[in-house]
N, C-alpha and C positions, 0 to 999 in steps of 0.2 A: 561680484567678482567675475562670474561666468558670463551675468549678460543673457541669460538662460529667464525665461517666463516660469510661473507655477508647474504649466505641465510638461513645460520640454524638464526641466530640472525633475520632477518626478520621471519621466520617462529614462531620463539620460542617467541618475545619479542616485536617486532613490532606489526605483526600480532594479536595476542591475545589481547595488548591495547587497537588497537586502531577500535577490530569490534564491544564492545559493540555499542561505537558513532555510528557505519556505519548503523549498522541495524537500531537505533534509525532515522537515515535520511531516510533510504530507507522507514519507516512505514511515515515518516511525507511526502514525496515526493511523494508516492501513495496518498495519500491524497488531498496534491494539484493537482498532475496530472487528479484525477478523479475530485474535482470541476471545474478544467480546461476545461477538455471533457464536461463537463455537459452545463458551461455556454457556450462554443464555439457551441455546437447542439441546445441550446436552440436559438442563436441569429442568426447563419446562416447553416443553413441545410434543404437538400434537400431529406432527405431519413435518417435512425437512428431513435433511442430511442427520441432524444429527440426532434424532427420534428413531432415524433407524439404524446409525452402528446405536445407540441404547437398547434400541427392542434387539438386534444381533447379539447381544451383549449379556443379553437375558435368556435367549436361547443356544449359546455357546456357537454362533456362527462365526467363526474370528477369520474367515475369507469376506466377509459384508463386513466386518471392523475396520478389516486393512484396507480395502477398498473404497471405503471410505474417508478414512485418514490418508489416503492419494487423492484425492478428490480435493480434499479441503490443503493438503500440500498443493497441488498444482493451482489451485485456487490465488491463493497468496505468493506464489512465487510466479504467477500472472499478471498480477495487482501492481508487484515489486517490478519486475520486467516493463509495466508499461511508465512505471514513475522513472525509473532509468532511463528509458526511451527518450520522455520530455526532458529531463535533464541534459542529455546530450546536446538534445537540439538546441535546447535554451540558455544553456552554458559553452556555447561550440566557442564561443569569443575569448572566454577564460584562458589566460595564458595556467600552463603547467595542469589542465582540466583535464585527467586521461576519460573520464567514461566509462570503464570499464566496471 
């Protein structure tokens, strides 16, 4: 009907469907992969962020706790900021696409 080859129709018609969904996974996949990292250093680690708010945690340091839990916030709302970013750019065509 288009007239369109395998890859111009992937490029043209596939492709642009189906990256809102994609980025939508990659910002929720960062998400899990960092409470992943978070709980796996919380329960067995031997060096890391998170071996030391536990050893702070053990020694009632709750200024190296918060410190830490800013570290691992700015972390993820880094992660999150830059899959925004790409979104922007790669959805600028989107009619009604604020970005924000």
């Amino acid at each position: 009907m288009l007239r369109l080859g395998r890859f111009a129709l992937i490029r043209h018609i596939v492709l642009p469907g189906a990256l809102p969904q994609a980025l939508v996974g990659l910002r929720q996949s960062l998400g899990v992969a960092w409470l992943a990292l978070i709980v796996a250093e919380q329960i067995n680690a031997n060096n890391g962020l998170g071996f030391m708010i536990n050893d702070a945690r053990e020694f009632l340091r709750t200024d190296i706790v918060v410190l830490g839990l800013l570290v691992y916030a700015l972390l993820g709302l880094g992660t999150d900021a830059i899959v925004r970013f790409l979104e922007r750019r790669a959805l600028a065509w989107r009619r009604g696409f604020l970005g924000r």
